[in-house]
C-alpha positions in Angstrom: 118.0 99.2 176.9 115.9 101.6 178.5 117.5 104.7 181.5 116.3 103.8 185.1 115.0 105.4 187.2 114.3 109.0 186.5 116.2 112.4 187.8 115.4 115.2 185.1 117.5 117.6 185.9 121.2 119.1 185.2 123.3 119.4 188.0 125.9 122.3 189.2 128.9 121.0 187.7 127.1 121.2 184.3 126.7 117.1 184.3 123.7 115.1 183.7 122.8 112.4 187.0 120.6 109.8 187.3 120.2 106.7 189.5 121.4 103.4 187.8 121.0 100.3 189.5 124.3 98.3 189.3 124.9 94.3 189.3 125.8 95.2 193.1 122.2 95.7 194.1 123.4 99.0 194.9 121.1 102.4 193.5 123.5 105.1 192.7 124.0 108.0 190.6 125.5 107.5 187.1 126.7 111.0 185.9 127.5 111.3 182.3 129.4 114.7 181.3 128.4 116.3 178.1 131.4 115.8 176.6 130.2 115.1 172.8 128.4 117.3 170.9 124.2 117.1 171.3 123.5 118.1 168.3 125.0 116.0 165.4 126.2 117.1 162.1 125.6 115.6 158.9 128.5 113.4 159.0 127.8 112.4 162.5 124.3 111.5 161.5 125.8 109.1 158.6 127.2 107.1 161.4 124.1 106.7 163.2 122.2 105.7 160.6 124.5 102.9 160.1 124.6 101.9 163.4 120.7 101.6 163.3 120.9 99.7 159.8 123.2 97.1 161.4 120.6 96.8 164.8 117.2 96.3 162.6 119.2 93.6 160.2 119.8 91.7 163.8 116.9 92.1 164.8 115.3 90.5 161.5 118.0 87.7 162.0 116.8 87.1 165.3 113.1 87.4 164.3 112.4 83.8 162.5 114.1 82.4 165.8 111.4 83.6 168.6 109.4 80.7 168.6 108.2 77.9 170.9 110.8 76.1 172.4 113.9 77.6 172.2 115.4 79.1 175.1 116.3 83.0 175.7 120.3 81.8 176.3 120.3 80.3 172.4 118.5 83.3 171.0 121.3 85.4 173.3 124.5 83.5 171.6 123.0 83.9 168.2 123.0 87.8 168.6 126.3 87.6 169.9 127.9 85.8 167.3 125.9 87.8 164.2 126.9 90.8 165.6 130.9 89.5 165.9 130.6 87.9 162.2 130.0 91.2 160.9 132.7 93.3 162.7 130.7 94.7 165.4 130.1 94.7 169.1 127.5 94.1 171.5 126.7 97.0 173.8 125.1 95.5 176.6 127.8 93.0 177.7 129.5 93.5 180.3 127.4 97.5 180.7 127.4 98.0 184.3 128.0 94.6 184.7 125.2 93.1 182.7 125.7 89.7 182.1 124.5 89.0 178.0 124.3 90.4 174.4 120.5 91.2 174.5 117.8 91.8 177.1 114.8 89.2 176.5 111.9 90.1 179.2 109.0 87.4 178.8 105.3 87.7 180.4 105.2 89.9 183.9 109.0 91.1 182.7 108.7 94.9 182.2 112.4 95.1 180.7 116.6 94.0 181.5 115.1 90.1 181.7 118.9 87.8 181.6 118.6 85.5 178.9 118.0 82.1 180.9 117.7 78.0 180.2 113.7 78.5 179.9 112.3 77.7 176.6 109.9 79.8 175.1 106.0 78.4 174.9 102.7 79.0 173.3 101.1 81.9 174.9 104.2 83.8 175.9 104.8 87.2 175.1 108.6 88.3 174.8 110.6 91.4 174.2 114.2 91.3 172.6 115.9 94.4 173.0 119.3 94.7 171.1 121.9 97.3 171.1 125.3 97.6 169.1 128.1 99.2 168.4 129.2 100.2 165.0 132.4 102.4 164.3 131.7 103.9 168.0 128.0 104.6 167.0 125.1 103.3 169.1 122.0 101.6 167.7 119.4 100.8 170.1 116.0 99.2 169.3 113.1 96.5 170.6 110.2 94.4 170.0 107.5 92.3 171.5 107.0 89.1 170.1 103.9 87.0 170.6 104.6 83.1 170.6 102.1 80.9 169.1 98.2 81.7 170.6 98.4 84.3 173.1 95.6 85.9 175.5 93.0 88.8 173.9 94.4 90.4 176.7 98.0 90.1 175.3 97.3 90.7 172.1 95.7 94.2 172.8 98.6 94.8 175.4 101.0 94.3 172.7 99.1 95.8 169.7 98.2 99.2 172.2 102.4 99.7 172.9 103.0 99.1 169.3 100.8 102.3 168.5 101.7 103.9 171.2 105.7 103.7 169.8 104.4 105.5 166.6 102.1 108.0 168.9 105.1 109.4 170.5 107.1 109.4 167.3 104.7 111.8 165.6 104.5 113.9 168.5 108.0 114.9 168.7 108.4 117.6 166.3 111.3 119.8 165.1 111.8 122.2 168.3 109.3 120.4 170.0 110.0 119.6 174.0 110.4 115.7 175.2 107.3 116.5 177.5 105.2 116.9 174.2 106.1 112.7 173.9 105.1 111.3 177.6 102.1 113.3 177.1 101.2 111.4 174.3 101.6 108.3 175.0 100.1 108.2 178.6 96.7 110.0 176.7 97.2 107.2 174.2 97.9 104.2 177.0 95.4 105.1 179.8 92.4 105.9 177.2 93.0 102.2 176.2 93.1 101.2 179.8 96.8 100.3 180.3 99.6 101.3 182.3 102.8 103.8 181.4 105.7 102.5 183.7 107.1 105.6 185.3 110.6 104.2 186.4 112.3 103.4 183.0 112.8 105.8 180.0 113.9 106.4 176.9 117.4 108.1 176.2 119.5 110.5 173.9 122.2 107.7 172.4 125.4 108.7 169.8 128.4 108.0 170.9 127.5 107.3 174.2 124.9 104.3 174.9 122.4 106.5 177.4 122.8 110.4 177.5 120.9 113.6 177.3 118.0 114.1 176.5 116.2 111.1 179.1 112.8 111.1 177.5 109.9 109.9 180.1 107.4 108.4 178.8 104.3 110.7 180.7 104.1 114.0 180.9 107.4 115.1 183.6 107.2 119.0 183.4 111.1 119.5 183.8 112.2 117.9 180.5 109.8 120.8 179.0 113.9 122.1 179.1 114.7 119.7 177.1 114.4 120.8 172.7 114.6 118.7 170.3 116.6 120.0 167.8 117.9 119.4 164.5 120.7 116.6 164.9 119.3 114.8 168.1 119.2 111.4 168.7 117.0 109.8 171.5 114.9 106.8 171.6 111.3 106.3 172.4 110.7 103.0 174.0 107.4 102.7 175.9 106.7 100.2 178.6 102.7 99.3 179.3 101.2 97.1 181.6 97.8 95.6 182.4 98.1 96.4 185.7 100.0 99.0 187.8 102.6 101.0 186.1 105.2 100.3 189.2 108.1 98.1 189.0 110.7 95.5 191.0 114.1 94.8 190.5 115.0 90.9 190.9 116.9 90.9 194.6 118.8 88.2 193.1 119.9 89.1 189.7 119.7 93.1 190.4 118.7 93.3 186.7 115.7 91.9 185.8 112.7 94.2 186.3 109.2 93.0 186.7 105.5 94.4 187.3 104.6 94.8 190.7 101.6 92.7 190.5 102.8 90.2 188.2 100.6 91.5 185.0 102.1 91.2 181.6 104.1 94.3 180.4 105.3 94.7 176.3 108.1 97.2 174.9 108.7 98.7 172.0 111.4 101.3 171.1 113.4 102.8 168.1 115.8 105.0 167.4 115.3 108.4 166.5 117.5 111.3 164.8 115.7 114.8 164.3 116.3 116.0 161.3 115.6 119.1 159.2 112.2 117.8 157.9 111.2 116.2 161.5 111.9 112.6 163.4 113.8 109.9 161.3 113.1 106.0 162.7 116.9 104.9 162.1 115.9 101.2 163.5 113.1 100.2 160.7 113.3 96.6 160.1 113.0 95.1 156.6 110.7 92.3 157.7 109.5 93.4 160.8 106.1 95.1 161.6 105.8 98.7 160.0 103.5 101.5 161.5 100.0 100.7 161.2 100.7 97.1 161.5 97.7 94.8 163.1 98.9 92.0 165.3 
């Protein structure tokens, strides 16, 4: 689950803000105080991994269930009751108010879709975002699933963000800046003639579900502040669209974010723990598509 709505920026009482739109309707600032180490040691590390171990085996669960027909609320109580069956908990329920285990966003949904009643059919594009919670550690990962024949256009939508996930992966770099990732993904996105949505980003995750560093997906000069050094955790999830890169929150829902204009949008996003020898995907699935992957 992507961070709304972009502030880069630390404020004077040494916090992090940034504007969260609640199940109220209501935009307001969400600070989170730096109260947990940045930085993780070795130990610390071991627990992420596991958390991310636990989030890809869900997802692969999930996987041979996207398919034409069923509906986004079945999919929904089948990661809620894997994740309970195997001692853990779901991270999104109940966040902020948010109503489900997972976010599924179908078609013109850019991401935070409410699983609903609708089933799935041919020529549908979905993306399944999970996050859990394992011993207090945070894994956070999605995908974009294509059901049955889908458009050329959806197809090169969803192939495009797919290499654009792994583009921003190899451009952060041991002591590298966050900046050094948006700017490689927009280059990436707009040279194939797609959209970078500006208004949701990735996030630093640990013990926390969203905290420093936010990591935009385009170039944002302020979160040049922003190092990644050895023992941080963030994730890259980019969002593209066909058409404009601007967003709307459902005025009914408050959650569910969709293009502007209506144009399909796809997702990807993993996990990602800097280490000594440079970034470490902690979400890889065992049956899902690997980098390099054509759809």
């Amino acid at each position: 689950m992507g961070r709304p709505r972009i502030i880069i920026g630390v404020s004077g009482r040494g916090e992090s803000a940034f504007p969260y739109r609640h199940s109220s309707g209501f935009l307001f600032l969400l600070a989170f105080k730096k109260t947990i180490p940045l930085y993780l040691h070795a130990e610390e590390r071991e627990g992420l991994r596991a958390a991310g171990r636990f989030n890809a085996q869900l997802l692969d669960f999930l996987r041979d269930h996207v398919k034409a027909g069923i509906n986004t609320v079945q999919l929904d109580k089948l990661a809620h009751q894997y994740t309970l069956d195997h001692g853990h908990t779901p991270a999104c329920l109940g966040y902020l108010g948010y109503p489900k285990t997972i976010c599924t966003s179908v078609n013109e949904v850019v991401c935070h879709g409410i699983p609903n009643t609708r089933p799935l059919k041919d020529g549908d594009i979905i993306n399944v975002d999970i996050t859990t919670i394992v011993n207090g550690w945070y894994g956070d990962q999605s995908e974009t699933f294509m059901i049955g024949a889908v458009s050329n256009h959806a197809k090169r939508l969803v192939q495009t963000t797919f290499d654009a996930l792994f583009v921003g992966i190899h451009a952060a770099r041991r002591g590298g800046t966050v900046t050094e990732i948006g700017r490689a993904i927009q280059a990436f996105a707009t040279t194939a003639g797609f959209s970078v949505v500006r208004e949701y980003q990735g996030h630093g995750i640990g013990r926390d579900f969203h905290q420093e560093p936010g990591v935009p997906h385009y170039p944002v000069l302020a979160s040049n502040r922003d190092l990644l050094k050895v023992g941080t955790c963030f994730t890259i999830e980019p969002m593209l669209n066909i058409g404009s890169w601007k967003t709307r929150v459902d005025p009914k829902d408050k959650w569910t974010v969709r293009t502007i204009d209506g144009a399909l949008s796809a997702q990807f996003e993993h996990t990602i723990l800097m280490t000594e020898s440079g970034p470490e995907i902690l979400t890889l699935t065992q049956n899902g598509p690997q980098e390099g992957h054509k759809f």
